[in-house]
C-alpha positions as CSV (number, residue, x, y, z in Angstrom):
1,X,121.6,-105.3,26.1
2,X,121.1,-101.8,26.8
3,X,124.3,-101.1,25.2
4,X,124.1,-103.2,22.1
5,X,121.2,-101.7,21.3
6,X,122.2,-98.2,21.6
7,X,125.3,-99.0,18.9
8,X,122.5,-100.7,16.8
9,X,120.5,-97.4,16.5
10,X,123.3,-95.6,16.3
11,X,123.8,-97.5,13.1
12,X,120.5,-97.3,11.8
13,X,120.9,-93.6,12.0
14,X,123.4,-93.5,9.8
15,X,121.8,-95.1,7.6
16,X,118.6,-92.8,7.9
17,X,121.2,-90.5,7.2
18,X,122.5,-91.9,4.1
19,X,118.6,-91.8,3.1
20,X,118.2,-88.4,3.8
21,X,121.6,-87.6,1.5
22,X,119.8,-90.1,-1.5
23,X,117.2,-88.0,-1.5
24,X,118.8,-84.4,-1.5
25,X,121.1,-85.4,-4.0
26,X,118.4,-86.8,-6.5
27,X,119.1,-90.3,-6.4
28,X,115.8,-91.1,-5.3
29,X,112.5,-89.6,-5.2
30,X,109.2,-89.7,-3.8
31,X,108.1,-92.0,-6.7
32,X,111.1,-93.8,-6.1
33,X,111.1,-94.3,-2.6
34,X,107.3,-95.5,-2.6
35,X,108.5,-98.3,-4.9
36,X,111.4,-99.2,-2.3
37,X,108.6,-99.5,0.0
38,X,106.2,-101.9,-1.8
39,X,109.8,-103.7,-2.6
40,X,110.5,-104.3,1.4
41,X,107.0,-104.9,2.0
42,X,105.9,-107.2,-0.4
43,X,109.5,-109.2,-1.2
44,X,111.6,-108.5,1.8
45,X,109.8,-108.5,4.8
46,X,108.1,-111.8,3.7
47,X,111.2,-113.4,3.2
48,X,112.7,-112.3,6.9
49,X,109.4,-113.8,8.4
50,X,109.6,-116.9,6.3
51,X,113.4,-117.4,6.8
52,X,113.2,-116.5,11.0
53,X,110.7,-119.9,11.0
54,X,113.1,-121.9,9.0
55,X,114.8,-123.5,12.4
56,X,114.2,-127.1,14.5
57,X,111.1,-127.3,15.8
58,X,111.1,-127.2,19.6
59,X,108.5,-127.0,22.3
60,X,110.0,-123.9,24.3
61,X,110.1,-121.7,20.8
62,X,106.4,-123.2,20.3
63,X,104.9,-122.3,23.4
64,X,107.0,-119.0,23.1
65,X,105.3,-118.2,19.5
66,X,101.6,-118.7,21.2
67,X,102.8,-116.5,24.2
68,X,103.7,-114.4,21.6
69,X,100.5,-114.0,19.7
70,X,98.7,-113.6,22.9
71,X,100.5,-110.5,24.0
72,X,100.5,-108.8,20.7
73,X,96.7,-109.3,20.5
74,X,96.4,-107.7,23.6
75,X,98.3,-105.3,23.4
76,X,96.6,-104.3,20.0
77,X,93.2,-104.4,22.0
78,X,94.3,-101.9,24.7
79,X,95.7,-99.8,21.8
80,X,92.5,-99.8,20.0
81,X,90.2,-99.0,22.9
82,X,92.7,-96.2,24.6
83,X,92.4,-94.6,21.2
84,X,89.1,-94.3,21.0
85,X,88.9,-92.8,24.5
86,X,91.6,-90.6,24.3
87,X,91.6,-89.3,20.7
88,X,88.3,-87.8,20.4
89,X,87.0,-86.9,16.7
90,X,85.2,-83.2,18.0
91,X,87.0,-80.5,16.6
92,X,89.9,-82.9,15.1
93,X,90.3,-83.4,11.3
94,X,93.2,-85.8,11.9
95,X,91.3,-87.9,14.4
96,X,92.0,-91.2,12.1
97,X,95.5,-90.9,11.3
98,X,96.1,-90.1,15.2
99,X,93.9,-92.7,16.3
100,X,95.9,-95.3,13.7
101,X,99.2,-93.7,14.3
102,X,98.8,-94.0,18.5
103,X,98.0,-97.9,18.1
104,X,100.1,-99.1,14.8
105,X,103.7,-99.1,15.1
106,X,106.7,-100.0,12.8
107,X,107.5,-102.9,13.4
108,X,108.7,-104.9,10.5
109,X,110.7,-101.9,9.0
110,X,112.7,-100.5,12.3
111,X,111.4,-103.7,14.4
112,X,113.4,-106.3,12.6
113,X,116.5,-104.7,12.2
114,X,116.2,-103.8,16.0
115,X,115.0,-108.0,17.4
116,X,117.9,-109.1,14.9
117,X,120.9,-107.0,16.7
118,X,120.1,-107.8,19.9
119,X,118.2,-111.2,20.2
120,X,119.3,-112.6,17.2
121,X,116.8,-115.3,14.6
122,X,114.7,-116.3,17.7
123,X,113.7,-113.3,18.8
124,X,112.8,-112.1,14.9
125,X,110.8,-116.0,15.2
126,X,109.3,-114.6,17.9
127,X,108.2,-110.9,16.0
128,X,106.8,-112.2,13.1
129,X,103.4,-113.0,15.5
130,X,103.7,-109.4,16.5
131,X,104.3,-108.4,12.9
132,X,101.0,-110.8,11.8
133,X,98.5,-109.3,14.1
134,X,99.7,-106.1,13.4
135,X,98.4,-106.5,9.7
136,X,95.1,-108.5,10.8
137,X,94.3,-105.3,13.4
138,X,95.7,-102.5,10.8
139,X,94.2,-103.8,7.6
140,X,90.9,-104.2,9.8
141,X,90.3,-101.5,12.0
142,X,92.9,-99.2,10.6
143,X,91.2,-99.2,7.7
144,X,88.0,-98.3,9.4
145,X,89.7,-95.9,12.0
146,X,91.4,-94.2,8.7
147,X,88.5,-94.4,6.0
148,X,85.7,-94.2,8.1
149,X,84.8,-97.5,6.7
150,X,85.9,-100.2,4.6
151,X,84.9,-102.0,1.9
152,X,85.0,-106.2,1.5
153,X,88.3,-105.9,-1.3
154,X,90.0,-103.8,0.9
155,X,90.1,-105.9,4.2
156,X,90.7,-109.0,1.4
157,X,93.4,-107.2,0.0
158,X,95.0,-106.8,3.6
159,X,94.1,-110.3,4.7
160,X,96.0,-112.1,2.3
161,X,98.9,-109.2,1.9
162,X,102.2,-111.0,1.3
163,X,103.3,-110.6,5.1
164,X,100.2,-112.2,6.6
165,X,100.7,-115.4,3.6
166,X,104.4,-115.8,4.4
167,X,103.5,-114.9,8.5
168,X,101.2,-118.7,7.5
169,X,103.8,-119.9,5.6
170,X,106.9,-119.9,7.9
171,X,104.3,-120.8,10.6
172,X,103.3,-124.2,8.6
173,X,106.7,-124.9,7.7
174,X,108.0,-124.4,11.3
175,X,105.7,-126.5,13.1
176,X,105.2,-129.2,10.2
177,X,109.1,-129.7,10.7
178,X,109.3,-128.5,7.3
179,X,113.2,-126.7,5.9
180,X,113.4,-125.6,2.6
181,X,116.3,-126.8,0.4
182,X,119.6,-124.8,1.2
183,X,119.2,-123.2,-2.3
184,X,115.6,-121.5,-2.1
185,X,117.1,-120.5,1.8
186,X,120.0,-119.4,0.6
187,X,118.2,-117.1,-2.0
188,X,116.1,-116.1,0.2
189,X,118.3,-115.3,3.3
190,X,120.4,-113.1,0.8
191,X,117.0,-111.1,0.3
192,X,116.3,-110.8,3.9
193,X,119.5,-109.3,4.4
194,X,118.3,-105.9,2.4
195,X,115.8,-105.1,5.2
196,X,117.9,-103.1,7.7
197,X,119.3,-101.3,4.9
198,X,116.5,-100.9,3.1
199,X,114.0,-99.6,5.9
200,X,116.2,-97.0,7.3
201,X,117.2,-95.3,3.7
202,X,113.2,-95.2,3.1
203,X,112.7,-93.7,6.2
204,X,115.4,-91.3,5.4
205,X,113.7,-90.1,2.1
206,X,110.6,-89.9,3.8
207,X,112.2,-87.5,7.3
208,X,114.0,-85.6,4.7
209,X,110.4,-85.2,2.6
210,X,109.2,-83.0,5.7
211,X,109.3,-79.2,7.0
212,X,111.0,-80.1,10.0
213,X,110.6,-77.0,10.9
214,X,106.6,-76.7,10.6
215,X,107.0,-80.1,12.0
216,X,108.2,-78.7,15.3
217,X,106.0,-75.9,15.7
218,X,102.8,-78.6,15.9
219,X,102.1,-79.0,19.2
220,X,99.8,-81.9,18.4
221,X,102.7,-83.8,17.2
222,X,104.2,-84.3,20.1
223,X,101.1,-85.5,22.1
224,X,100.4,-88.3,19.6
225,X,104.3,-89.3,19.4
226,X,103.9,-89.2,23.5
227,X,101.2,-91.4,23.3
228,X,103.1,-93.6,20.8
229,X,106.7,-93.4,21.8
230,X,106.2,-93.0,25.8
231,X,102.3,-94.1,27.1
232,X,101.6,-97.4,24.9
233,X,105.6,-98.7,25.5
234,X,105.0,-97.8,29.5
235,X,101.5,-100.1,29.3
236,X,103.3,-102.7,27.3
237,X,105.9,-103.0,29.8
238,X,103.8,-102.5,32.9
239,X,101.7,-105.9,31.2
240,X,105.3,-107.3,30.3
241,X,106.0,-107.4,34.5
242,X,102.7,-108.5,35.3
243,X,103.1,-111.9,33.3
244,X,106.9,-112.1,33.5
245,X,106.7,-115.4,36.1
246,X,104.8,-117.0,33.2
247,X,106.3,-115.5,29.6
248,X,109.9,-116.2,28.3
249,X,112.3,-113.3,28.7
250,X,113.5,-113.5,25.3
251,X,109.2,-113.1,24.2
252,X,108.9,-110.2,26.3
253,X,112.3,-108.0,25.2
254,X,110.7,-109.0,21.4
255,X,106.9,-107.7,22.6
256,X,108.7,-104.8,23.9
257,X,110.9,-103.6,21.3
258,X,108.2,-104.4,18.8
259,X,105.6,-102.1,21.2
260,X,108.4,-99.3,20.9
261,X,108.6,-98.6,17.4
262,X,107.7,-95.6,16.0
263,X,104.8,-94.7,13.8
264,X,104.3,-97.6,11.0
265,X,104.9,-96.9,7.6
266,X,101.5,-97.8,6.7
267,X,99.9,-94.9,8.3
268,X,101.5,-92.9,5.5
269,X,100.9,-95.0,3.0
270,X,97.0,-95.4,4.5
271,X,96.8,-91.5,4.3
272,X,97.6,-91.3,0.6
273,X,94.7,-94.3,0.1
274,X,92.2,-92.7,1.8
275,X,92.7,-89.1,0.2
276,X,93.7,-88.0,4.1
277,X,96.3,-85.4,5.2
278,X,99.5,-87.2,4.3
279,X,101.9,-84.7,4.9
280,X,100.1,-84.4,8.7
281,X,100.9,-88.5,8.5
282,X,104.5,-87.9,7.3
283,X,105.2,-85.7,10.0
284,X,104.3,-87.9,12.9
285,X,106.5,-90.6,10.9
286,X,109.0,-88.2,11.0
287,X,109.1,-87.0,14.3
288,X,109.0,-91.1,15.9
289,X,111.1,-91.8,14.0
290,X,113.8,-89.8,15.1
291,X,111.9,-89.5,19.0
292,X,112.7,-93.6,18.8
293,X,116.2,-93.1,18.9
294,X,116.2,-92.2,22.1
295,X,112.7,-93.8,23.7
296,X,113.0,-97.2,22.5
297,X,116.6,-97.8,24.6
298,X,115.3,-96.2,27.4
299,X,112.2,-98.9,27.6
300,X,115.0,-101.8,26.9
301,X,117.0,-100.4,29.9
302,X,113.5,-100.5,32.4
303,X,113.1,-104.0,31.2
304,X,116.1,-105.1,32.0
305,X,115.3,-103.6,35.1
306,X,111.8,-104.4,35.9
307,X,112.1,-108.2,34.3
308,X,115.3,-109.6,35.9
């Protein structure tokens, strides 16, 4: 797995790079790349969580989504209280988008692509509960850890986001024993397919947006990617061995991967919102990003260490 997952980033960083060339050659700009965004977000991303549900209903994939949802919730939970502890707001005008940054991670863009690779529809089955409490905790408290506050449209905006509806949706369908005619999944498989493609090239235009170079002088930077990248996967896996008698293999690698991701998306696009320091945001986007490359097959090879 170790290795398969290395060729897969490996991949994806090509096409990151081909992102990056997009933008330096004009073929797409900020503007531009913000509407690819809301396009993967909105259309694409449903449809992968939709389509991942569309298989036979079974008891061990049941009882593997629940297992799922627990550990993601957790996981969230320890986030959001190490956060707070550690990232203190004295003396720091960037608490919120570290505090969001540390705890929310990417993965629907980088995560999918990633499950998909190496564990194939059941493991992406098995992300989409990661992926829907990620938006119940971000579009909750990360709206409150980013704005200070937030207001009753805003967490209603966020709680029935297209994501959390087709999160429901595949949900119903899967355990109402419900498939959708081979045309609508047809359709909508073909749209799915855009997402590895898709994320990395936006995440190219948005590394190739930043001064890498003031980028690397910031030593904060690093301690919040450290906190990301390194302290919440370590915690994630250390919970991951704890329970491993008791949680499918296949649940944990998917937990894990999704735990892994760099910085989410949204922390940008939360930063822009909330009239916050978005090139700050873009940076620590940036730097996971490309710190991901090497962090996330590091964690996949202690798993398959720790959890044999």
């Amino acid at each position: 797995m170790f290795l398969i997952i290395v060729n897969q980033i490996l991949k994806m960083l090509l096409l990151l790079l081909l992102g990056c060339l997009c933008y330096r050659m004009k073929l797409v700009d900020q503007a531009g790349n913000k509407v690819l965004a809301n396009l993967l977000l909105m259309v694409v991303n449903p449809c992968v969580a939709i389509t991942s549900l569309q298989t036979d209903y079974n008891a061990h994939l049941a009882q593997g989504l629940i297992a799922a949802y627990v550990l993601a919730f957790v996981i969230h939970l320890i986030a959001c209280i190490l956060s707070t502890i550690l990232i203190r707001k004295t003396g720091n005008p960037n608490c919120g988008i570290d505090r969001f940054c540390a705890i929310y991670s990417n993965c629907g863009f980088i995560g999918i692509p990633l499950v998909q690779s190496i564990l194939g529809s059941e493991g992406v089955l098995y992300l989409t509960a990661y992926m829907t409490v990620f938006n119940i905790f971000s579009w909750t408290h990360g709206v409150v850890v980013m704005n200070g506050s937030a207001s009753k449209e805003e967490l209603k905006k966020g709680l029935l986001s297209p994501m959390i509806f087709a999160c429901f949706l595949g949900l119903l369908l899967f355990f109402g024993r419900m498939r959708l005619s081979p045309t609508i999944s047809d359709a909508m498989n073909y749209v799915a397919g855009m997402n590895t493609p898709l994320a990395m090239m936006i995440a190219g235009v948005a590394v190739a947006q930043t001064d890498l170079l003031g980028m690397l002088k910031n030593k904060r930077l690093y301690l919040i990617s450290a906190g990301k990248l390194v302290i919440m996967p370590a915690l994630t896996l250390v919970l991951l061995a704890l329970v491993r008698t008791h949680v499918d293999k296949m649940v944990a690698y998917t937990i894990l991967v999704a735990a892994s991701c760099p910085v989410a998306a949204s922390g940008t696009a939360f930063a822009l919102r909330f009239h916050k320091n978005y090139t700050y945001a873009s940076q620590l986007y940036a730097l996971t990003t490309i710190g991901s490359l090497l962090t996330v097959p590091m964690f996949v090879y202690a798993a398959e260490q720790l959890l044999a």
